[in-house]
N, C-alpha and C positions, 0 to 999 in steps of 0.2 A: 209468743216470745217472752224468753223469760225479763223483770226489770230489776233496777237496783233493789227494791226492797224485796221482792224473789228471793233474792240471793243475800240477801244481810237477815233472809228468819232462815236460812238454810246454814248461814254461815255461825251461825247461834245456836244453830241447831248441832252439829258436829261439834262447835266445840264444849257444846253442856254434856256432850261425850266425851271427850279428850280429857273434862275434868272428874267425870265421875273416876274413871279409868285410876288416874292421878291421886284423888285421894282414896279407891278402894287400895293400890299400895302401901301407903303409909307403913303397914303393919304385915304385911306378907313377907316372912324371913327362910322357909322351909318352901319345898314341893308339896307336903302336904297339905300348909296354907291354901298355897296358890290351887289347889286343883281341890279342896273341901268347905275351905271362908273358914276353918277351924269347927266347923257345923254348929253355927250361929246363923245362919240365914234364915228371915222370918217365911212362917210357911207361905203366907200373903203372896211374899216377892216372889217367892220359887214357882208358886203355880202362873204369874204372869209371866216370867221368864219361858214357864214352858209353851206358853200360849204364842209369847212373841215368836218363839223359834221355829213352833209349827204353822205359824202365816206368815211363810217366804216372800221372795220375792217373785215366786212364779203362782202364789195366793193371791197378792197383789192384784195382778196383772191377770189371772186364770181364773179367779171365783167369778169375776164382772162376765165374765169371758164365756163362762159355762153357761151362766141364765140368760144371758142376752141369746146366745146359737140354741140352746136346746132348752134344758128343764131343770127341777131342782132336786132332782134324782142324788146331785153331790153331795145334800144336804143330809140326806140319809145316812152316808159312811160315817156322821157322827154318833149314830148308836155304835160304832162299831168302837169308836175312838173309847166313849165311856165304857162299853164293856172290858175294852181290852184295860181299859186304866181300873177298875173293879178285880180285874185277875192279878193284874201285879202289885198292885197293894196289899191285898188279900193275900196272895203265894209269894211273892218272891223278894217283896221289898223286905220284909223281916230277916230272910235270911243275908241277904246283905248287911242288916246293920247287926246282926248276931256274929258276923266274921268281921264289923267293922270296918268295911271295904273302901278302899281308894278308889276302885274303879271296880265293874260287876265283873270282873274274870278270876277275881280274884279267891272268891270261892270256891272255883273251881280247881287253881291251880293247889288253892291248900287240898283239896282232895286225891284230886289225880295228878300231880307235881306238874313241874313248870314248863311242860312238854305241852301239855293241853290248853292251861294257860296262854302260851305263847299262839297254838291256832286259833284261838276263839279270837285273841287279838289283832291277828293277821288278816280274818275276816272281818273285824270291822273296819279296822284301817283303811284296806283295799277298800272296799264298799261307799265309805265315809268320803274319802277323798275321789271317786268316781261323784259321786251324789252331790257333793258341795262343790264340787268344781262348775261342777253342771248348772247348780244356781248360781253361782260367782257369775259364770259368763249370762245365765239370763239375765241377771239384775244388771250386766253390763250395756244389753240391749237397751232399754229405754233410756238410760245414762248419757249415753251414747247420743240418742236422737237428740235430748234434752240439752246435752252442752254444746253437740257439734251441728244436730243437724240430720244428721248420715250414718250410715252404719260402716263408715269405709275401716277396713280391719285395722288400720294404727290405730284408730280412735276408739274401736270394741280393745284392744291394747290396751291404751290410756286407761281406761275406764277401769277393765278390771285390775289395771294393777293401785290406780287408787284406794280403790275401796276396798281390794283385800289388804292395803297397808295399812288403811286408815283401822281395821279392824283390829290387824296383828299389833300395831301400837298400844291403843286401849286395854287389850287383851294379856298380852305379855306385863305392862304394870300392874294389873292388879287380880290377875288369873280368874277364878271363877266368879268372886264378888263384883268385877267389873263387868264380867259376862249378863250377871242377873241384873243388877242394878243398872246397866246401861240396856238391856232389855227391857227393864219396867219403864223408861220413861220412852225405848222405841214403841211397847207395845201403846202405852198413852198417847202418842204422836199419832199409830196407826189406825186409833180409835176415834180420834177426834178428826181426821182428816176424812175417814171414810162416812162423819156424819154429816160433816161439812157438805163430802159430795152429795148427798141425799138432799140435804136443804136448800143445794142451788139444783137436785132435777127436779123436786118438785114443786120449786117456782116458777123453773122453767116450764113444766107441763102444764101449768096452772090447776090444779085440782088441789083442793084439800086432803089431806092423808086420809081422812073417810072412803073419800071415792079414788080413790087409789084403786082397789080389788075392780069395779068395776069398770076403769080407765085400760087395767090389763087384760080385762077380759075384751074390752071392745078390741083394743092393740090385738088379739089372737083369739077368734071365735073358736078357733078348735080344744083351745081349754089346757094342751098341751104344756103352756108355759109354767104354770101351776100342781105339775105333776110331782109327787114328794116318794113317792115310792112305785117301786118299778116288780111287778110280782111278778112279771115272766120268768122262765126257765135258759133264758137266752145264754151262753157261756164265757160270749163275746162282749156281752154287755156289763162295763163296769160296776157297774152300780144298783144290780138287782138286790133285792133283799137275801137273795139265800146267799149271795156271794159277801153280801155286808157280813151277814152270821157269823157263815160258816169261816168266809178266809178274810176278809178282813181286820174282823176280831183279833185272828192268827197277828197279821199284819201289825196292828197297834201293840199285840200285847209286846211283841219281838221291838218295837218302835221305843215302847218306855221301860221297857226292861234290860234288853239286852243290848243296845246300844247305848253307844257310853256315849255319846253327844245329848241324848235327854237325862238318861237316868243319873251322870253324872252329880247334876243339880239338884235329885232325891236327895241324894248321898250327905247336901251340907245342913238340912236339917236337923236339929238335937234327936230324934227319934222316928223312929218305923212309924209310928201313928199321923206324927205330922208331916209327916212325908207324902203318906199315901192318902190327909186331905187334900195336901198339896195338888194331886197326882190328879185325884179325881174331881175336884175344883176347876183343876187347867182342862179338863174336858169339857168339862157342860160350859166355860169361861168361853173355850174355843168355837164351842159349838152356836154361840151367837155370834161371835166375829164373822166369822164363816157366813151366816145368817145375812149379815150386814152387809157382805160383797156381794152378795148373790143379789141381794135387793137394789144393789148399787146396779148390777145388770139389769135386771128388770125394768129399771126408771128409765136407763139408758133405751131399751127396745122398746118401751112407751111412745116416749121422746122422738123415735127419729121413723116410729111406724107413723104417727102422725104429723110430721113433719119432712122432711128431708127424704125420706126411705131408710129401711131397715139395712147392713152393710150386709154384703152377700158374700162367701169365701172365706178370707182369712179376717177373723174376729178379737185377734189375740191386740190389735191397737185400739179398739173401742174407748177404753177409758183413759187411756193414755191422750187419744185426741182431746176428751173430752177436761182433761185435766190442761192442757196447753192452750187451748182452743176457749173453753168455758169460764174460765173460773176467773175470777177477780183479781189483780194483782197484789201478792203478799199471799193469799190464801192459794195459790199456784203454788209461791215455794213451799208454805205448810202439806200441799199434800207430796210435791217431790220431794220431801222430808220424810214423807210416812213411807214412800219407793225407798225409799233407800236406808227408812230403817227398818222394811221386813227385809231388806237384803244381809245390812247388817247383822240383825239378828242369829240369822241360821249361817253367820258366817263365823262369828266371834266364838262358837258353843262348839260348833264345827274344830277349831284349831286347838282351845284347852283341851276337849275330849282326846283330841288325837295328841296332844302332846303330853296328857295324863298315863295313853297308855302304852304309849314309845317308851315314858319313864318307868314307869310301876310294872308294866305287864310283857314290855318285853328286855327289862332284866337292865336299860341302862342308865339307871339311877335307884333311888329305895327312898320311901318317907320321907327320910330325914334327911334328903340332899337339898343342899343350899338353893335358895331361889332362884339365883344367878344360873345352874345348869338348866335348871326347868325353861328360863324365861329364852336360851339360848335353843333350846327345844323345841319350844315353842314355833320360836323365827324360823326354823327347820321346816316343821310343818307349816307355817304359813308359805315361807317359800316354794312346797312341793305344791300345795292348792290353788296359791295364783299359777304358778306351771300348767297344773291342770287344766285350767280357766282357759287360758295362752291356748292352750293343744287344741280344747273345743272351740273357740275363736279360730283360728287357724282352719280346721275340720271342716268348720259350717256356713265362715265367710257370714255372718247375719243373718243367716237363712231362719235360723231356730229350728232346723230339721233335719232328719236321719239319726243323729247319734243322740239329738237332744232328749225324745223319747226316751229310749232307751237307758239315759244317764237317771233321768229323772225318779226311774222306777228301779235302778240298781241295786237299790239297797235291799230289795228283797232277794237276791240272791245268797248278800248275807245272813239278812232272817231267818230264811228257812233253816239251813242249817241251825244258825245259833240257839233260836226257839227250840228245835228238837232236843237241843244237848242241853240247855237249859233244863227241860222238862225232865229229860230221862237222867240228866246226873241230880239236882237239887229237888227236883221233888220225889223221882221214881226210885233212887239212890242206886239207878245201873249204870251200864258203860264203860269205857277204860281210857286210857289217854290213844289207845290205836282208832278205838270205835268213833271217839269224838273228832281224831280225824278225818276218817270216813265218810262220817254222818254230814260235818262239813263241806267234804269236795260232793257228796253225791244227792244231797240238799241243793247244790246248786245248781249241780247237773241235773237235777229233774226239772227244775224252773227255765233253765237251760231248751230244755228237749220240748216241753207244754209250750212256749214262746215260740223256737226256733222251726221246731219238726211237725209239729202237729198241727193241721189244718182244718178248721180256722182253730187259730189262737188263742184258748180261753184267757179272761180277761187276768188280771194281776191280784184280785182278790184266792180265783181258782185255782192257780198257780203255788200261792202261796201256802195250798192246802195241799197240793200235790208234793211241795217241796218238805213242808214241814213231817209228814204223815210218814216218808218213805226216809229222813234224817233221824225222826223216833223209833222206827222201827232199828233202822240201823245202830243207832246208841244204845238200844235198851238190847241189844244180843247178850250179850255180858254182863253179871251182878257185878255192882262198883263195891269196890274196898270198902273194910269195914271200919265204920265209924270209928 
């Protein structure tokens, strides 16, 4: 149960948000303030920001989740993550800041007009607000237990519509610098809570971090839990090596490039250079976070093989017991602080992205529009993403299943496409404004048909190679205009 002091570091917590929000305003008088920082943002900030945004709140709740049931196979798709942040530093981040870009469609539209422009942004919108709706209502879920109790649907309600206001507030005053800045001290919050969890299971287990390795190996003779790479050929299986390579790479590059919710925050850096330490910084940054969940499962499957028994079935409350149930009072609310600032996080980035490119990219506003329309925009899109939230709440009744799936990996149906028309307009310099339609409706229709029709289902790394491959081919029918 939670007690007064739970709730007086949470409630200090939120509002050391409300004030970052407050004075990154001050000085945001334009849209292109609010959605660039004036491209002053230190590289430092930017790659935590990207870091916080990429451990949601289904990271949160889902890395403990993954080591404790199976293995560390998830740890793997961080080669993919650095790869993919290696190509778009390398390729694509220079030519954004050579076009000076507000948002990444923008390069495009100056070449193939504002016909092309406007799809590229239609797919990530859709996409965007499917994906972030989806974590709005997961981060709703433990919220939910945590204040009520239950999952009874007014109270998944409540939930999400708090925490997407609480976002769309902060966000709307001081646009992207409140995004990054109120993500460096969520990503601190979620760093220090997830060490925290470590130091009360390895009190609890009693072993010294030495015998840690051998405590896990007794916990699971089969060696299993320990496994970091998966060299099968399996197609089903997420998280092989050849699906890291080959399509998850895919995955990431389309993640920090062509998505205007990360690459956004490239964009407020003074230069291509420090943007793309930024970029590849938040990878390998990431890729110990990530590290840290996973170990937070492990201690957990220690913990309860030796004790109590291991939970059998649904694993997805593991640490959430262990946060309500375990932890000390005051250091409970600090880690419900770190829930709900990875929720935060990919929620805040979620609404300026999308209300950057309602403005800029599809045509209603330009740069120099006063703040006041952008921030009015803004509420727009937060309004349609709590909606969203609403719809999956409603759909799933707390189950977390059927559409949640599905939502979670949506985004790739944008990728593929985007990634292909990326590649075959700014680097291959083919395509046309008809083909980059194409490539988009039939990028997702192939990700579509690999999911839907084809039995078994290769996993979402495969897919995303099946979608990209047959979106470049389609883009690249036709030499693009000339320069």
């Amino acid at each position: 149960m939670l007690t007064p002091l739970d709730g007086v570091v949470f409630a200090t917590y939120a509002l050391a948000v409300l004030a970052i929000g407050w004075f990154a305003a001050r000085r945001v008088r334009s849209a292109e303030a609010l959605y660039t920082g004036d491209r002053r943002v230190p590289a430092w900030a930017i790659a935590i920001s990207v870091v916080a945004t990429s451990v949601s709140g289904a990271t949160f709740i889902g890395g403990p989740q993954q080591s404790y049931a199976s293995d560390l196979t998830y740890l793997s798709a961080s080669i993919a993550s650095v790869l993919g942040a290696v190509l778009v530093a390398w390729l694509l981040l220079p030519k954004f800041y050579a076009a000076a870009a507000t948002t990444v469609y923008e390069p495009i539209g100056a070449r193939y007009g504002a016909f092309a422009q406007k799809c590229c942004a239609v797919a990530f919108l859709l996409g965007r607000l499917l994906a972030s709706g989806s974590r709005l209502y997961i981060a709703a879920v433990p919220c939910s237990l945590i204040v009520f109790g239950d999952l009874e649907i007014l109270h998944l309600l409540l939930c999400v519509a708090a925490l997407g206001t609480l976002a769309l507030i902060y966000t709307s005053w001081g646009g992207i610098k409140a995004v990054i800045w109120t993500d460096a001290l969520q990503a601190l919050v979620m760093v220090v809570a997830v060490f925290a969890s470590i130091w009360v299971l390895v009190g609890q287990i009693g072993v010294i971090p030495s015998d840690l390795p051998s405590a896990i190996a007794n916990a699971d003779p089969t060696g299993e839990k320990l496994v970091l790479i998966d060299l099968s050929w399996d197609l089903g299986s997420p998280f092989t090596l050849w699906a890291v390579l080959l399509g998850l790479t895919l995955f990431n590059a389309a993640a920090f490039g062509t998505d205007q919710d990360i690459a956004q925050r490239l964009l407020t850096s003074r230069s291509a250079p420090r943007a793309a330490w930024s970029l590849v910084g938040a990878s390998l940054l990431g890729t110990l976070v990530v590290g840290l969940f996973l170990c937070v499962g492990l201690l957990l499957f220690v913990r309860d093989a030796s004790g109590a028994g291991v939970v059998e079935g649904d694993t997805r409350g593991v640490y959430l017991a262990f946060i309500l149930d375990d932890l000390p009072t005051g250091l409970r609310g600090l880690l419900i602080a770190g829930l709900f600032a990875a929720a935060m996080s990919s929620t805040d980035s979620a609404l300026n992205a999308m209300s950057s490119s309602v403005v800029i990219d599809l045509g209603l506003g330009k740069k120099d529009t006063g703040a006041r329309t952008a921030r009015i925009v803004n509420a727009l899109c937060g309004f349609a993403l709590i909606t969203m939230a609403c719809v999956f709440v409603l759909a799933e009744g707390g189950k977390s299943e059927g559409l949640i799936p599905f939502a979670l990996g949506v985004m790739i149906y944008a990728y593929a496409g985007l990634l292909g028309v990326f590649v075959s307009t700014l680097l291959l310099g083919r395509g046309s404004a008809l083909t980059i339609l194409c490539a988009l409706v039939l990028g997702a229709g192939t990700v579509a048909v690999l999911q839907f029709v084809v039995d078994p289902a290769p996993s979402l790394g495969w897919r995303m190679l099946g979608g990209f491959l047959v979106s470049l081919a389609i883009c690249s029918i036709v030499k693009g205009p000339g320069r």
